[in-house]
N, C-alpha and C positions, 0 to 999 in steps of 0.2 A: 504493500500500500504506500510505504512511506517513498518507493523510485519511482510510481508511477505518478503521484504526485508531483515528484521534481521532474519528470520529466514532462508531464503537463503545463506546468508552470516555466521552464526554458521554451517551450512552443511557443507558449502565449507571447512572451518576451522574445521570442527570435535570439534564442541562445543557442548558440548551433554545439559545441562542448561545454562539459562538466570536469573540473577537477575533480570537486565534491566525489562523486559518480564513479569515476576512474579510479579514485584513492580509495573509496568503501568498497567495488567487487577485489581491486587487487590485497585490499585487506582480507576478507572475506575468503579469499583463493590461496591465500599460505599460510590464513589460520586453520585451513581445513587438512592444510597436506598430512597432520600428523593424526588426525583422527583417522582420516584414510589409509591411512599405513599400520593401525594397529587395532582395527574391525575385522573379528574374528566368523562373527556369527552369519552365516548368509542371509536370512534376511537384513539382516543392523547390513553388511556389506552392500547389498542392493540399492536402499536407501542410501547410503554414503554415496554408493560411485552415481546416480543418477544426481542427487545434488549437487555433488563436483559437477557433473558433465553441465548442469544449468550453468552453476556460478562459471565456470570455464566461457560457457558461449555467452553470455552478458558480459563479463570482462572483456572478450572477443570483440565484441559491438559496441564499448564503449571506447574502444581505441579508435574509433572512427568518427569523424563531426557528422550532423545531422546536416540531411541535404539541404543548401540552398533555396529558399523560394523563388530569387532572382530568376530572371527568364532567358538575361543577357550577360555572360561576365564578360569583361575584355581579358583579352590576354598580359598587359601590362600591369593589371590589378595585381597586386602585392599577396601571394598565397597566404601570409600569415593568417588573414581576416576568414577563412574557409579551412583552417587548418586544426585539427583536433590537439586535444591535450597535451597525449602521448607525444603527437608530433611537434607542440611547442616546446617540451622538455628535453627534447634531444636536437631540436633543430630541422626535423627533416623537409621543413618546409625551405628553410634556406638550400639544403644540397644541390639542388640544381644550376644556383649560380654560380656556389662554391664549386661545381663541378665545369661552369663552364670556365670562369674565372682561372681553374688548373691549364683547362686545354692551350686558352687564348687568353689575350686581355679583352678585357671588359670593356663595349664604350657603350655609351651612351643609348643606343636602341637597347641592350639589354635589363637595364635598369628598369624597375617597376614603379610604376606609380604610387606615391603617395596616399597616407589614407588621409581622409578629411579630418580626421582627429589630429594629422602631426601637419598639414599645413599653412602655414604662415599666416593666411588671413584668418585661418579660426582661432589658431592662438595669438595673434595680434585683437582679437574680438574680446578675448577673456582677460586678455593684456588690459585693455582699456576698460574694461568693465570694473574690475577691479582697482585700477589707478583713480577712475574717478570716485570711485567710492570711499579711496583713502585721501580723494582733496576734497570732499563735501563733507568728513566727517572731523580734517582738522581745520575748515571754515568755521564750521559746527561750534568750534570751541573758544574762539575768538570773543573774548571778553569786553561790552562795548556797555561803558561808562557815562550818565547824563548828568553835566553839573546844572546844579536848580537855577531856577530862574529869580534872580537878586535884581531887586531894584538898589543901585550905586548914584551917590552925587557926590563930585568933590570941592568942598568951601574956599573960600576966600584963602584961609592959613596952609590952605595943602592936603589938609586931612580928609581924608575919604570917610563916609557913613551911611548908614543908610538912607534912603527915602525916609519921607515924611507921608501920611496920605493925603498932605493938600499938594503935593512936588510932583503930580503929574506930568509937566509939561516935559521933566526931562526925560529923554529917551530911556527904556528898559536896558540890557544888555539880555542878548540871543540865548538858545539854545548851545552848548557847545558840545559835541559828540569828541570823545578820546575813546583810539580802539590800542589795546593793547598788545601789540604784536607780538609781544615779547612769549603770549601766552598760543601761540599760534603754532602749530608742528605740522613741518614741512615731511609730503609723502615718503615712505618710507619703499624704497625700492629691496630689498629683500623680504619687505614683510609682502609686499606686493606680489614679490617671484610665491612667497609660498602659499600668499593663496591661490594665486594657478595652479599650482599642483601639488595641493595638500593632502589630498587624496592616496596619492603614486608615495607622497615623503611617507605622509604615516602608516602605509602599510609596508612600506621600506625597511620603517626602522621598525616596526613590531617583529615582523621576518629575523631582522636583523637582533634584537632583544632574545628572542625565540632558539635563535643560533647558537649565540652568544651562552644561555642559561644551558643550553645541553648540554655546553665542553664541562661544564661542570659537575652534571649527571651521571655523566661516567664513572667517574673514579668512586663515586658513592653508592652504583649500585657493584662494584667490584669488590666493594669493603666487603 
């Protein structure tokens, strides 16, 4: 229940592979090897080996992407994008270049096109979406000060004091606006970069975290 689920739900979403998928039957496929090597009894034996033979052929079928709906591919399209799991973790989507790139050099007709996710205008799109975001949010913050409205006159001897309320006729003094620059932060170009691809970083270093925590693992389950 719980595959046919994830595998109705990549449909809906046009997910043509599954890590997930590939890593649970290849789990699943040499946690069995040793059960099946030590069922004695022929029926318990029958039930083992027909199970393997299931788990084996969905393993089988999971090393493979799920077909395309597209009607047209070109041939420059970049195979990664139509390329299964398995073949992401070994590469075998690159071999063919890597194989022509042995015979001959490479020029230019054999290069594949781009995906729209690595070119320039759509990450110049995100580029900008996120640079503005970080110059409206330190505009945002820009501390803008109103001095009150004083009525001033200055006497005969020099001294300045207030109005009186019959001393209409002298002019008020204005409104006067001080913006505080000082309090103003200017865009931040790495924080910028990392929100483009904040995504890619933090499942980088989780990965990386992940790694890291194993080498340690070792030695403590050897104790």
């Amino acid at each position: 229940i719980f595959f046919v689920i994830v595998e109705l739900t990549f449909k809906r979403k046009a997910i043509r592979t599954s890590g997930l998928v590939f890593t649970t039957w290849i789990f699943f496929f040499f946690a069995f090897l040793p059960k099946l090597s030590s069922s004695i009894d022929m029926p318990s034996s029958i039930v083992s080996i027909s199970l393997f033979i299931l788990i084996f052929y969905e393993l089988f079928l999971s090393c493979f992407a799920n077909v395309s709906g597209e009607l047209y591919m070109d041939e420059k399209t970049c195979p990664r994008k139509k390329a299964s799991f398995l073949n992401h973790l070994i590469y075998g989507w690159f071999w063919r270049m890597a194989i022509t790139g042995w015979k001959r050099p490479i020029i230019r007709d054999d290069l594949w096109k781009l995906e729209r996710s690595d070119k320039a205008d759509n990450l110049v799109r995100i580029w900008e979406f996120n640079y503005k975001s970080n110059v409206q949010r330190g505009n945002a913050q820009l501390t803008v000060n109103y001095s009150p409205l004083i009525k001033t006159k200055v006497f005969d001897n020099g001294i300045a004091g207030y109005l009186t309320a019959e001393d209409e006729n002298v002019p008020q003094t204005s409104h006067i606006t001080y913006c505080n620059e000082s309090s103003a932060k200017s865009p931040s170009i790495p924080w910028t970069l990392f929100l483009c691809f904040k995504w890619t970083l933090l499942s980088a270093t989780v990965v990386n975290i992940v790694q890291v925590v194993l080498q340690f693992v070792g030695p403590q389950i050897l104790k």
